[in-house]
C-alpha positions in Angstrom: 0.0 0.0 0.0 1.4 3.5 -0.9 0.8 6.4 1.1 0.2 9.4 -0.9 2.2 12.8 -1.4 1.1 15.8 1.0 -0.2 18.3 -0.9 2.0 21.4 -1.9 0.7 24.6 -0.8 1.5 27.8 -3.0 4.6 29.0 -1.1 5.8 25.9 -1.6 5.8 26.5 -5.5 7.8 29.8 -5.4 11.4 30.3 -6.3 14.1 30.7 -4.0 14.4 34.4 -4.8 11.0 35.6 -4.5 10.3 39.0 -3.4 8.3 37.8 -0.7 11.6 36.4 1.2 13.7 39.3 -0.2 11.6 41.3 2.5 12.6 39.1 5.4 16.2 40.0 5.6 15.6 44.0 6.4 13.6 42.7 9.1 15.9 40.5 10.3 19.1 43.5 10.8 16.6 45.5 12.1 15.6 43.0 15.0 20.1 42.4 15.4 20.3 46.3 15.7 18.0 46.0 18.1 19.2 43.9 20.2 22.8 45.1 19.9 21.6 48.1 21.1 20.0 47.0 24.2 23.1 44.9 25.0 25.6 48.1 25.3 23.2 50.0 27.4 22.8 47.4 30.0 26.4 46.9 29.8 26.7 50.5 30.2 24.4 50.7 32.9 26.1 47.6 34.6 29.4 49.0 34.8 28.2 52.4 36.1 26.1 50.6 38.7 29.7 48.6 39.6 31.7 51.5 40.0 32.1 52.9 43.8 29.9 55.4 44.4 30.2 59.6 43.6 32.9 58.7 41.2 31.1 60.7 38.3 31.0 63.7 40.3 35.0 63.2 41.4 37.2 65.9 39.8 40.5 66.5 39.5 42.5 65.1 42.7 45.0 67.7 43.6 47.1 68.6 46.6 46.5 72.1 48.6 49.1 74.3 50.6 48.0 77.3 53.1 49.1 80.8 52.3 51.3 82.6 55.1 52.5 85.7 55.7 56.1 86.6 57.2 58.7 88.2 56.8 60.7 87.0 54.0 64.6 87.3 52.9 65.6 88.5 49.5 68.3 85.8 48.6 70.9 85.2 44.9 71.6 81.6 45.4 74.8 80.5 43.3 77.2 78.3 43.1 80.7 78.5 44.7 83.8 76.4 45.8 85.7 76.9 49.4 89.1 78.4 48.9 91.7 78.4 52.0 92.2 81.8 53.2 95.9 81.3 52.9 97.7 77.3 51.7 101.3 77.4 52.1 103.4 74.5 50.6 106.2 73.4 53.2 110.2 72.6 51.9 113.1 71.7 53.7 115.4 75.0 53.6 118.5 73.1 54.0 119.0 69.3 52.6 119.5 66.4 54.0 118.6 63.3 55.8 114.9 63.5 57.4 114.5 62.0 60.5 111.3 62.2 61.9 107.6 63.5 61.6 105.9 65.6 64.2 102.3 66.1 62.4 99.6 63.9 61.4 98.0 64.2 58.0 94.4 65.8 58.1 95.2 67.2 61.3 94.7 71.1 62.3 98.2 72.4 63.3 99.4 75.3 64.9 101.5 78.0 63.2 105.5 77.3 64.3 104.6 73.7 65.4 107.1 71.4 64.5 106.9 69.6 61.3 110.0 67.7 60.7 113.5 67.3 62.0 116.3 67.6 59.4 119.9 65.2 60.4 121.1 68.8 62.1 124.6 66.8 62.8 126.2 68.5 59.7 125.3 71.8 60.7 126.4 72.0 64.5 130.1 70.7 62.7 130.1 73.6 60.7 128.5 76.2 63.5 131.7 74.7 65.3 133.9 75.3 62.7 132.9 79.4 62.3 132.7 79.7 66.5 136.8 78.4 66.3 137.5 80.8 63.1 135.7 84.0 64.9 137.8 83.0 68.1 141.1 82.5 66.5 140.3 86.2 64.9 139.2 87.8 68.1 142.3 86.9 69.7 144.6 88.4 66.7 142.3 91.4 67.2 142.6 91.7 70.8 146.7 91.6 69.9 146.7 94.2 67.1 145.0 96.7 69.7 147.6 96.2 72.4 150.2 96.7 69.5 148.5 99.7 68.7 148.2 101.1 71.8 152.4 100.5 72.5 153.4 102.4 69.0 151.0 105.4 70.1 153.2 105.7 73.4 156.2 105.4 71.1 155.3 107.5 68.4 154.5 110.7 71.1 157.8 110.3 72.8 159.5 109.7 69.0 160.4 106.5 70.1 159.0 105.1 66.8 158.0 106.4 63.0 154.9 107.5 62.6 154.8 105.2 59.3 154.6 102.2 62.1 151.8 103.8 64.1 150.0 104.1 60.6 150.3 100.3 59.6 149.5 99.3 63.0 146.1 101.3 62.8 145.5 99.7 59.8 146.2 96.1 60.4 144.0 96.5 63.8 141.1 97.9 60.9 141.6 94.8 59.2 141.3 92.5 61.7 137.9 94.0 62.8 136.3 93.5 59.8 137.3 90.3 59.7 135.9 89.8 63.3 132.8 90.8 61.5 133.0 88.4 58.9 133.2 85.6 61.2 130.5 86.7 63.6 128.2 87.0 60.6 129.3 83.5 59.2 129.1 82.1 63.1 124.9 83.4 63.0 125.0 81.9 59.6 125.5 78.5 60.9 123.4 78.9 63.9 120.5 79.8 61.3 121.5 77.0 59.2 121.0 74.5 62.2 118.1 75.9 62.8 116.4 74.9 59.8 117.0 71.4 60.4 113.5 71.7 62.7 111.1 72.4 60.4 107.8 74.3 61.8 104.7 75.2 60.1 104.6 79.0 58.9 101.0 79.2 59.3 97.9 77.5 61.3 95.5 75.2 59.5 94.9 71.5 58.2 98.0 69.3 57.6 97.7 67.8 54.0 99.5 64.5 53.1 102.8 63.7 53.5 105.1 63.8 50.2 108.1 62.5 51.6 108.6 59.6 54.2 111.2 59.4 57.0 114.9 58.1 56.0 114.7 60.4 52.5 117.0 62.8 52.0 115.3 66.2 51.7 116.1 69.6 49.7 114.8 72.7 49.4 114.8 72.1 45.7 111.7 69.5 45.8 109.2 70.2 43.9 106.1 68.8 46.2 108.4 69.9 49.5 107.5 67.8 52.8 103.8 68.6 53.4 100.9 71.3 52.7 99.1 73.7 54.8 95.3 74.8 54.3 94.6 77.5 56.2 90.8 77.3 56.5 90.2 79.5 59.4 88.7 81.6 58.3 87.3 80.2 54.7 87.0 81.6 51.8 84.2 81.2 48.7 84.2 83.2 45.4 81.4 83.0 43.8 79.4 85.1 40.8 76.3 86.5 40.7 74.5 88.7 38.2 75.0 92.2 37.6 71.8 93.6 38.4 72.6 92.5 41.9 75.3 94.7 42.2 73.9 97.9 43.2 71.6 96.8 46.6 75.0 95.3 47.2 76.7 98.8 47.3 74.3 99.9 48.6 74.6 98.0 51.8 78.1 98.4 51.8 78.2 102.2 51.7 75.6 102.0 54.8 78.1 99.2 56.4 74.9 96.8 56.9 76.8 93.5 56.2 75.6 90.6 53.6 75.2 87.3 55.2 75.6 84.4 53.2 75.2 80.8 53.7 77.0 77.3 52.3 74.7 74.9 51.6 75.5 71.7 50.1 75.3 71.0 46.8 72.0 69.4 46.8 70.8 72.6 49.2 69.4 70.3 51.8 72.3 71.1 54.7 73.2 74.2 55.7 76.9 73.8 56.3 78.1 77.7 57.3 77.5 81.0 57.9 79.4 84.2 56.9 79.8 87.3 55.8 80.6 89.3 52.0 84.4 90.0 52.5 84.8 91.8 48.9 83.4 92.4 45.6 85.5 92.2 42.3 86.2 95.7 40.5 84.5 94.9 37.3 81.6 93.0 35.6 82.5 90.0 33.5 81.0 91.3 29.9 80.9 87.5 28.5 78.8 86.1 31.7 77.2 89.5 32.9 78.4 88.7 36.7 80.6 89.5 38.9 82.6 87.7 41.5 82.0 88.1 44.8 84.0 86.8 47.7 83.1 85.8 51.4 84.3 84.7 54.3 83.3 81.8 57.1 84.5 81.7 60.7 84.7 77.3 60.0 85.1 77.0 63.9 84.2 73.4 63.6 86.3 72.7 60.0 83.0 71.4 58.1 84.4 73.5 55.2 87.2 72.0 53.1 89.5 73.5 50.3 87.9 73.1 46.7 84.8 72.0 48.4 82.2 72.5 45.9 79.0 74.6 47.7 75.3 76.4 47.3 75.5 80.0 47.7 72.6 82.0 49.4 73.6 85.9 49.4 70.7 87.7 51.1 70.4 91.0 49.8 67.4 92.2 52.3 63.8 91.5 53.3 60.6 91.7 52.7 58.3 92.9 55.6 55.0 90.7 56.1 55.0 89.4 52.4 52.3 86.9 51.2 54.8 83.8 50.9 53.9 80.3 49.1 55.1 77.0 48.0 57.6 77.7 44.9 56.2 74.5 43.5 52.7 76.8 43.7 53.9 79.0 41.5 53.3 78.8 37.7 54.5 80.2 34.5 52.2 80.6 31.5 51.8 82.6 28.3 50.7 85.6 30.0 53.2 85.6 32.8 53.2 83.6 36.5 50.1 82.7 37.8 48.9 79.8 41.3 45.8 78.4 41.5 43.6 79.2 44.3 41.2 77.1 46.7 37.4 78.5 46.1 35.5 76.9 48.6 36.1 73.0 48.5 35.6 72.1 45.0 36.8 74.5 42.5 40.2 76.6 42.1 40.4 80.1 40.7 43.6 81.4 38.0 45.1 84.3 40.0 47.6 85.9 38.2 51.0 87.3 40.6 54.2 88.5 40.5 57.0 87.4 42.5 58.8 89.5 44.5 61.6 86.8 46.2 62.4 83.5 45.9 63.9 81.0 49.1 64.3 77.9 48.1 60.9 76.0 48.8 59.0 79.2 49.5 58.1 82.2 46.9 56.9 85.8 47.7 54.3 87.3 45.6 51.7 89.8 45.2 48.3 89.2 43.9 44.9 88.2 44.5 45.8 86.1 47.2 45.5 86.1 50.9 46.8 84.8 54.1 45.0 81.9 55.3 43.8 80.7 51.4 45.3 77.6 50.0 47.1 77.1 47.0 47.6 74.0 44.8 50.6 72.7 45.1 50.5 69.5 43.3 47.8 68.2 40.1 48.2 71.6 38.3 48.8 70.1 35.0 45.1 69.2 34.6 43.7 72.2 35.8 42.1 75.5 34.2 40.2 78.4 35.4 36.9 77.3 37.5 38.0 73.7 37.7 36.8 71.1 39.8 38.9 69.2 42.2 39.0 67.1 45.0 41.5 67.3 47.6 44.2 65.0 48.6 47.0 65.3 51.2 50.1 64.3 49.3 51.1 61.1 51.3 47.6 59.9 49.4 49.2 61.0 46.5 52.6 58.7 46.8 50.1 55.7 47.5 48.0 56.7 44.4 49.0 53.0 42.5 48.7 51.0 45.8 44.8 52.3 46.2 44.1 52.3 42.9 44.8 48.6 43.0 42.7 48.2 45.4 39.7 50.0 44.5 39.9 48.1 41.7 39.6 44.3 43.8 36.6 45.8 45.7 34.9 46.5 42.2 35.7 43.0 41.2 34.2 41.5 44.0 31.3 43.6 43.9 30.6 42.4 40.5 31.1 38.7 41.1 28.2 39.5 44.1 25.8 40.7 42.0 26.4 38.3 39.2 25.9 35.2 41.9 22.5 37.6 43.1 21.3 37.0 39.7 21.8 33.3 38.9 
């Protein structure tokens, strides 16, 4: 038995490009579209919904400063190195053998302290030998004169020429001079003897030795026994521009003196304090400075020869100036500018002009007040009106550290609320 074909209806009939199916497929995007749509604003909506809470509203995070008001110091910082007031270079003044040492190297010594001791046996042989020549003339002296004084008798009672009396005069002439001679070569010894102790011609720091004991010495060497710093007091010369030059006169001429300080050369240590000793007597034309020099009691030696130092000259003060973090202040196209506090959430431009700069601190003049804050830190992002939100800057430093772990709390809050809805 066969079964029997199902009937065809008339869709059945129709080719496989009909318009009737052509009209499905427009349809068909439209519905995708759709639903593509949907997906990103749930998704969107979803990941808003995840994120903590007020962050849309958040703006810029920034760090703050207060604005004071002191007194502050007009300071030229520069850059210097210490000098020694005086360096002296010790040599033996008479050669040979040296015997001993009496300083140690890097030590402060005293001006005629004894350095070294010179073999001195040479020299009390020939101080011996011109004390036995001055005697030996002495006593022909001492001879002549009694001669001398016999022809005078002789020659007034014509006992004698007068030729005689005349020879004898001059022989007794000759024989002081050469008295004189000796005597003068007899000190010359006793000098020479006393150069085999050598002292130090002026106070200060001992360098390294340049010769050891058991070499013979000369006063020809060329690097001589040892040298002397002399570094109290000590001495920096360094340049600062011209336009300083006149409040420095100007001080001078009313005897006020200029302090200055050494800093190290990262200006974190403050290493002396002194005065302005001199200023140069003309302005370098290639550099537009001049050379200024000063001088440091160094009581406690923490200044060293060619030690390489910060310079802060402080040319006067400004009375109860508005002062703020240098770091506040910023330079733009239309000149220096800070950004100040309004309220809690937005800064103002203010534009100012600085009057003195001390290192960390700035005085200017402006729009801006004691007891107002200043941003300090974040400034790259901001503009006039701005919002921000305020940070201390310790938050700041810990910025990657929290923003890791913000972002585990929003993980986990997401894995919550996709186990809430399965």
């Amino acid at each position: 038995m066969s079964t029997a074909p199902a009937p065809q209806t008339p869709q059945d009939n129709l080719p496989a490009h009909t318009p009737e199916r052509k009209r499905r497929w427009p349809l068909l995007a439209a519905c995708a579209t759709a639903a593509c749509l949907a997906g990103g604003l749930w998704w969107t909506w979803y990941a808003r919904a995840a994120m903590p809470t007020g962050h849309a509203q958040r703006g810029t995070p920034v760090s703050v400063a207060p604005v004071q008001q002191r007194d502050m110091p007009i300071t030229v910082t520069a850059l210097g190195t210490i000098t020694a007031a005086n360096t002296a270079v010790v040599h033996a003044r008479v050669s040979g053998t040296l015997l001993g040492l009496g300083f140690k190297e890097g030590e402060p010594v005293r001006a005629g302290q004894e350095l070294a001791r010179i073999d001195p046996e040479p020299y009390r042989i020939a101080l011996a030998q011109a004390e036995a020549q001055l005697a030996r003339d002495q006593a022909q002296l001492t001879n002549a004169r009694a001669d001398l004084k016999r022809y005078e008798g002789l020659v007034a009672q014509d006992a004698a020429p007068r030729q005689q009396l005349d020879t004898q005069q001059a022989t007794v002439r000759q024989l002081e001079a050469t008295v004189q001679g000796d005597d003068a070569a007899r000190r010359n010894a006793q000098l020479q003897l006393s150069y085999t102790t050598v002292t130090a011609p002026i106070a200060g720091l001992a360098g390294l030795k340049q010769v050891d004991v058991g070499n013979t010495v000369a006063p020809t060497d060329a690097n001589g026994i040892v040298s002397i710093a002399q570094t109290r007091p000590a001495a920096v010369v360094f340049a600062v521009n011209a336009d300083s030059l006149p409040a420095m006169r100007e001080r001078q001429a009313r005897h006020e003196p200029l302090g200055v300080q050494a800093w190290d050369r990262g200006a974190s240590r403050l290493l002396a304090q002194g005065e302005v000793a001199s200023i140069d007597n003309a302005i370098d034309l290639t550099t537009g400075t001049v050379k200024v020099k000063a001088l440091f009691p160094n009581t406690d030696d923490a200044l060293f020869a060619n030690q390489p130092v910060s310079v802060r000259l402080q040319l006067g003060t400004v009375a109860q100036a508005v002062v703020v973090p240098t770091a506040a202040v910023l330079r733009g196209s239309s000149g220096l500018y800070v950004f100040v506090l309004q309220g809690d959430a937005k800064v103002a431009m203010k534009p100012v002009k600085l009057l003195a700069s001390d290192g960390d601190a700035s005085a200017i003049q402006g729009d801006v007040h004691p007891g107002g804050k200043v941003v300090v830190d974040g400034t790259d992002r901001l503009r006039d009106g701005a919002m921000v939100e305020i940070i201390d800057r310790a938050t700041a430093a810990a910025g990657p550290a929290s923003g890791a772990a913000s972002g585990t709390r929003w993980q986990h809050r997401r894995a919550n609320r996709e186990a809430a809805g399965s």
